[in-house]
N, CA and C atoms as an extended XYZ file, in Angstrom:
261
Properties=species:S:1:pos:R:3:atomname:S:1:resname:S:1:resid:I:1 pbc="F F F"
N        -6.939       37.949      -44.855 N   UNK     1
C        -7.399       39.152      -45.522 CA  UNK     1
C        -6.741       39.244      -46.892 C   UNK     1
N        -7.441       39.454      -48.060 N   UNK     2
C        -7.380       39.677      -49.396 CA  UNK     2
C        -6.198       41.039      -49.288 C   UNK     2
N        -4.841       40.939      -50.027 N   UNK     3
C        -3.743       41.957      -50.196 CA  UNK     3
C        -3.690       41.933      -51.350 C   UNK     3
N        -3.583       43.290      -51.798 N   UNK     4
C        -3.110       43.809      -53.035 CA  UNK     4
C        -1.998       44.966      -53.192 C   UNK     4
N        -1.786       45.225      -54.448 N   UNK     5
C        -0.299       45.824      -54.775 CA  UNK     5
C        -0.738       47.068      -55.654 C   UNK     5
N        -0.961       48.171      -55.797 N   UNK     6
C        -0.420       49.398      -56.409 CA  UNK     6
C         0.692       49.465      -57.056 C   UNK     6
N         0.842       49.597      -58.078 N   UNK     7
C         2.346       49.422      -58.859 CA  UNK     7
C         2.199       50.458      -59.910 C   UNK     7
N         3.484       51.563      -60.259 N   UNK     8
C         3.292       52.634      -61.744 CA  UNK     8
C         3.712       52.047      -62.709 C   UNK     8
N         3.188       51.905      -63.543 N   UNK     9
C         3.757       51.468      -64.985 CA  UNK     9
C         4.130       52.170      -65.497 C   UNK     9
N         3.466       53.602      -65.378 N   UNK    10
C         3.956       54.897      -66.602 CA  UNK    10
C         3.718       55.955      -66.301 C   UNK    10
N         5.034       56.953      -66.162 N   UNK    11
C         4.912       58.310      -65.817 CA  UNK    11
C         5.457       59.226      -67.249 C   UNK    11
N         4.569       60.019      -67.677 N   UNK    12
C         4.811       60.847      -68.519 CA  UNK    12
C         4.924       62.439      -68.571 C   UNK    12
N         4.468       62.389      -66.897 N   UNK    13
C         4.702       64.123      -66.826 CA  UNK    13
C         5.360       63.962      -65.651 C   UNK    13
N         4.803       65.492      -64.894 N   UNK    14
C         4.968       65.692      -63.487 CA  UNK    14
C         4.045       64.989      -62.437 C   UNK    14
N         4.477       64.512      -61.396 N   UNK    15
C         3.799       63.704      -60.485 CA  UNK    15
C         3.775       64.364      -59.417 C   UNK    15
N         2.643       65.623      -58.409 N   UNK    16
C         2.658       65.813      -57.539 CA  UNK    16
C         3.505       65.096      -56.316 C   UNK    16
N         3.431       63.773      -56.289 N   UNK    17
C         3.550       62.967      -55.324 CA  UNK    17
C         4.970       62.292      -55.768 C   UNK    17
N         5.606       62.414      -56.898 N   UNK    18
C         6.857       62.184      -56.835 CA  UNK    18
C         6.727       60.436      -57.678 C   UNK    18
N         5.667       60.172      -57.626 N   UNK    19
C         5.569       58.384      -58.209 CA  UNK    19
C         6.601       58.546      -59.233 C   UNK    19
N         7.206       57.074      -59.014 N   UNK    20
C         8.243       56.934      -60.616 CA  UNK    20
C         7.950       55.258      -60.878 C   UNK    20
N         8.125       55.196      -61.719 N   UNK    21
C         7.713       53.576      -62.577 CA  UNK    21
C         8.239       52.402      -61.848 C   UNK    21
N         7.758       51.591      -61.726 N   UNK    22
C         7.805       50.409      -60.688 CA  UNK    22
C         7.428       50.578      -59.173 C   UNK    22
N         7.415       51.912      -58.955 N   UNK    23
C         6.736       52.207      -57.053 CA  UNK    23
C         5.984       51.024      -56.951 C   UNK    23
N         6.255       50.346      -55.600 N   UNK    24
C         4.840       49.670      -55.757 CA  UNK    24
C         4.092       49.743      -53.979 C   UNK    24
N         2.672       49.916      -53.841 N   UNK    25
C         2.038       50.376      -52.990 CA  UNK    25
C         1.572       49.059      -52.104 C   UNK    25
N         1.191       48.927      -51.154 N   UNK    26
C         0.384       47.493      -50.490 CA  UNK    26
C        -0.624       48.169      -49.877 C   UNK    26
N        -1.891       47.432      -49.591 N   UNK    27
C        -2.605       47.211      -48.857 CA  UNK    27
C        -3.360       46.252      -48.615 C   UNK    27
N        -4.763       46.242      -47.805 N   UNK    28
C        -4.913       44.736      -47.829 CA  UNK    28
C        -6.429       45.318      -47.615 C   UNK    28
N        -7.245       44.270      -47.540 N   UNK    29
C        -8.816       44.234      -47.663 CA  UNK    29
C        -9.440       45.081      -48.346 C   UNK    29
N       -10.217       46.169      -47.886 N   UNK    30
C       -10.663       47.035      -48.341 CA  UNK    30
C       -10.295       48.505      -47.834 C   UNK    30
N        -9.371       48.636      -47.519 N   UNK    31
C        -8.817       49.503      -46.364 CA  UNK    31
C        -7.703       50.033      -47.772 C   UNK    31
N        -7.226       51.360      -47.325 N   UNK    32
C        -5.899       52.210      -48.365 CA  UNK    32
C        -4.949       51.653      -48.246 C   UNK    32
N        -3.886       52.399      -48.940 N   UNK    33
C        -2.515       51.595      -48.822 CA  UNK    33
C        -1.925       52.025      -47.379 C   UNK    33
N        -1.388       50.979      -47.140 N   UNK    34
C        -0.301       50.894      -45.871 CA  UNK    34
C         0.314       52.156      -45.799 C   UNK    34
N         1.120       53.270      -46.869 N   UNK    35
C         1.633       54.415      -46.581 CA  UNK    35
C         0.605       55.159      -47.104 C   UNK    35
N         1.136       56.439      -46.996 N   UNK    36
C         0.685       57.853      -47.783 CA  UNK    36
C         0.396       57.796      -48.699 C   UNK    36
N        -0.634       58.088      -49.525 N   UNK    37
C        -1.408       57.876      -51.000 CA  UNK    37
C        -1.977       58.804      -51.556 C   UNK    37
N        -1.421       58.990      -52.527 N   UNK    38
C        -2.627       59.639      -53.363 CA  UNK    38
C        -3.628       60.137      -53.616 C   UNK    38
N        -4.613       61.155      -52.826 N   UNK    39
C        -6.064       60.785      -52.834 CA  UNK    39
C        -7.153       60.482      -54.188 C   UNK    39
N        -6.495       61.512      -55.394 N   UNK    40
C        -7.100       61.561      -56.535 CA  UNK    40
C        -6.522       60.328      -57.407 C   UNK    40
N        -5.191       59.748      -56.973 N   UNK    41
C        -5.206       58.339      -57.964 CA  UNK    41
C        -6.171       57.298      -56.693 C   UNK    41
N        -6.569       57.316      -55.584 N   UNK    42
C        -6.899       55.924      -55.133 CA  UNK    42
C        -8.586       56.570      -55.585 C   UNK    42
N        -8.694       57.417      -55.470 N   UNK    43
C       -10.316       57.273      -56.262 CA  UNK    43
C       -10.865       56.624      -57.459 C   UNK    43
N        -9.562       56.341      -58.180 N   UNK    44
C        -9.797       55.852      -59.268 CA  UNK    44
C        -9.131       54.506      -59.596 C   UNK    44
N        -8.430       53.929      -58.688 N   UNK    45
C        -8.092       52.616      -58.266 CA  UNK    45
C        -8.734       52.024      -57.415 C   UNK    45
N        -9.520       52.789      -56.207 N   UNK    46
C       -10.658       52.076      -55.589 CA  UNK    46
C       -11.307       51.092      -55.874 C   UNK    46
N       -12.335       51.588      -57.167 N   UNK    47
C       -13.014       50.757      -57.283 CA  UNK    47
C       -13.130       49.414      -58.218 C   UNK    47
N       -10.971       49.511      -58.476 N   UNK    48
C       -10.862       47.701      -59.000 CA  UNK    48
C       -10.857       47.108      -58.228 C   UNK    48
N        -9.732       47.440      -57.115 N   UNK    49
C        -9.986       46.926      -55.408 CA  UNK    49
C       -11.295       46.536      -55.248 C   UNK    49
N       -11.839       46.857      -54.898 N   UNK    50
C       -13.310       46.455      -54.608 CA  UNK    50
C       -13.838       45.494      -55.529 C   UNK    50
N       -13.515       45.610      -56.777 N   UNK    51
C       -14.112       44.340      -57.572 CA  UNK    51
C       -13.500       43.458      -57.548 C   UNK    51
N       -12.243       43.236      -57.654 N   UNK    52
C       -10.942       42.356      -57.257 CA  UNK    52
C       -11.149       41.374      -56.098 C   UNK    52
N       -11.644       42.847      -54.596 N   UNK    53
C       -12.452       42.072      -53.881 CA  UNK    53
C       -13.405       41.199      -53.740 C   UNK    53
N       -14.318       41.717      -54.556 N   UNK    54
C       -15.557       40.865      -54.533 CA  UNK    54
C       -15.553       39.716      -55.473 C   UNK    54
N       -14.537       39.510      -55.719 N   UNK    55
C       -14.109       38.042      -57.079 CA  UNK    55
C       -14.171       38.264      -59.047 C   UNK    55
N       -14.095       39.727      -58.738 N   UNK    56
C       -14.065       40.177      -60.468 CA  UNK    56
C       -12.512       39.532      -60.596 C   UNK    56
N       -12.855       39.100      -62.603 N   UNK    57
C       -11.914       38.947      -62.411 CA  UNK    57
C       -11.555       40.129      -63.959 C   UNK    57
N       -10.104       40.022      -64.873 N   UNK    58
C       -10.359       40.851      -66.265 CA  UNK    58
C        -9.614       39.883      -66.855 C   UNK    58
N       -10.742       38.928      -67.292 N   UNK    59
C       -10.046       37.922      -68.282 CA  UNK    59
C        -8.873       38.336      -69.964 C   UNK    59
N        -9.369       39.444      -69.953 N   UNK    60
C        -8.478       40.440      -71.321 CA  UNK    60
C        -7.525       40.491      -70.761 C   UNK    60
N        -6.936       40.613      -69.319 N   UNK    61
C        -5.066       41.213      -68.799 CA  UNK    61
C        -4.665       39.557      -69.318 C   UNK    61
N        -3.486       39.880      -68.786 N   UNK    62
C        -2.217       38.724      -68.570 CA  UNK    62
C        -2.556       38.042      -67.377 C   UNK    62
N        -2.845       38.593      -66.756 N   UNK    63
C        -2.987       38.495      -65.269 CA  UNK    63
C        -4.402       38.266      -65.078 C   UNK    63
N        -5.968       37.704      -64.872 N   UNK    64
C        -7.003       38.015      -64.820 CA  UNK    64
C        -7.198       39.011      -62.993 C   UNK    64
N        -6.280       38.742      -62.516 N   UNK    65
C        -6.723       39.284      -61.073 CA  UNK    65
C        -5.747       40.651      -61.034 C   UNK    65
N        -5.829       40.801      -62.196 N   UNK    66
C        -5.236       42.141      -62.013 CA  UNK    66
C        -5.831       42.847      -63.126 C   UNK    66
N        -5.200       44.748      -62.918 N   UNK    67
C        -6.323       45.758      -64.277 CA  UNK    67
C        -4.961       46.387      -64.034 C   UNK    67
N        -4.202       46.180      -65.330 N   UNK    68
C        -3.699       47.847      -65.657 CA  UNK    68
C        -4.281       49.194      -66.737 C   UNK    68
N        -2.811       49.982      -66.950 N   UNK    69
C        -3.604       50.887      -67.635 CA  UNK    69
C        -4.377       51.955      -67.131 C   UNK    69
N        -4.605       52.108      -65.661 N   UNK    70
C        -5.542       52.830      -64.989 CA  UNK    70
C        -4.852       54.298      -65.104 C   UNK    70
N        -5.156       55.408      -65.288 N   UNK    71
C        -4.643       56.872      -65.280 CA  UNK    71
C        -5.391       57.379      -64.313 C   UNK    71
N        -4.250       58.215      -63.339 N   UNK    72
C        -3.986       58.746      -62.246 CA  UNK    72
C        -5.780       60.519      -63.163 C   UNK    72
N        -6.346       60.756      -62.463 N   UNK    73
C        -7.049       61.893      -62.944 CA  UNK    73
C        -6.539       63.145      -63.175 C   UNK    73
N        -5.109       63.233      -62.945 N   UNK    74
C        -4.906       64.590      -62.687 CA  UNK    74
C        -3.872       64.694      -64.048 C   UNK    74
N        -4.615       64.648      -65.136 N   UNK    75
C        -4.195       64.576      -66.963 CA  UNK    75
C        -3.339       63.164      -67.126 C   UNK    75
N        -3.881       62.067      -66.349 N   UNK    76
C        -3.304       60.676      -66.605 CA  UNK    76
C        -1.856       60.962      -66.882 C   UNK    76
N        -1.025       61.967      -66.185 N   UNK    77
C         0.201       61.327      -66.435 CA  UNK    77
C         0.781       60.017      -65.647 C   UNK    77
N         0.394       59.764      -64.662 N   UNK    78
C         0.914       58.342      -64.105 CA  UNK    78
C        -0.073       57.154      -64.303 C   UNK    78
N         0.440       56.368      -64.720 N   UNK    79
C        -0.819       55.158      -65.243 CA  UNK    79
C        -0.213       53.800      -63.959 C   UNK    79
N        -0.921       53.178      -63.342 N   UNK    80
C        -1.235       52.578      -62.462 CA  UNK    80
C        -1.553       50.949      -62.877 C   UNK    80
N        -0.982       50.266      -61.897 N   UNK    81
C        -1.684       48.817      -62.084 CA  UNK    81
C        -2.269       48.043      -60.586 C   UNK    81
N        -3.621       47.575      -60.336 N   UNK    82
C        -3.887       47.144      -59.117 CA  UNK    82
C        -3.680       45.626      -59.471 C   UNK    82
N        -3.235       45.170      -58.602 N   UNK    83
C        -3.304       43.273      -58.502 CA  UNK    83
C        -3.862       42.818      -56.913 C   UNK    83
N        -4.276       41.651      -57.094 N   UNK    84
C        -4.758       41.066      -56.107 CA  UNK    84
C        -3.702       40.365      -56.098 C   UNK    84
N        -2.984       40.265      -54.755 N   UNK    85
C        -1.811       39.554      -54.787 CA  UNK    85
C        -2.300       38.084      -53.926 C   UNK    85
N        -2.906       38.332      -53.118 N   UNK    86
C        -3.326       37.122      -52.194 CA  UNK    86
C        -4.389       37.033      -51.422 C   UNK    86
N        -4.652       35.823      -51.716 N   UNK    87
C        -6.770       35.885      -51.089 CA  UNK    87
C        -6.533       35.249      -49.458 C   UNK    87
């Protein structure tokens, strides 16, 4: 099963949920993370997961199997990075 990593790159405000820079999240297939999450940041990390899944890749990162940069919806103070860690 395809695992990936949730990781914060950048917190600039208040974080309901307490995230601080470097957290990093797991899960695997298409399924949430292994702990307690976020609901309004995985709505919006979802759907790299899913492309990640399905073999997208973002040839522009460092990384092509990974997307950072992603902002949390709730005034982007926590910015997010998904990676595909292992197929």
């Amino acid at each position: 099963m395809k695992k990936f990593e949730y990781q914060i790159e950048k917190v600039t405000g208040h974080c309901s949920c307490g995230y601080k820079v470097g957290d990093i999240f797991q899960c695997e297939g298409m399924n949430t993370p292994c702990t307690p999450f976020c609901g309004g940041a995985y709505m919006a990390l979802f759907p790299i997961q899913v492309a990640l899944h399905n073999g997208a890749t973002f040839n522009f990162e460092e990384n092509p199997k990974s997307k950072g940069n992603l902002a949390c919806p709730d005034n982007g103070y926590v910015v997010f990075k998904v990676t595909l860690i292992e197929e």
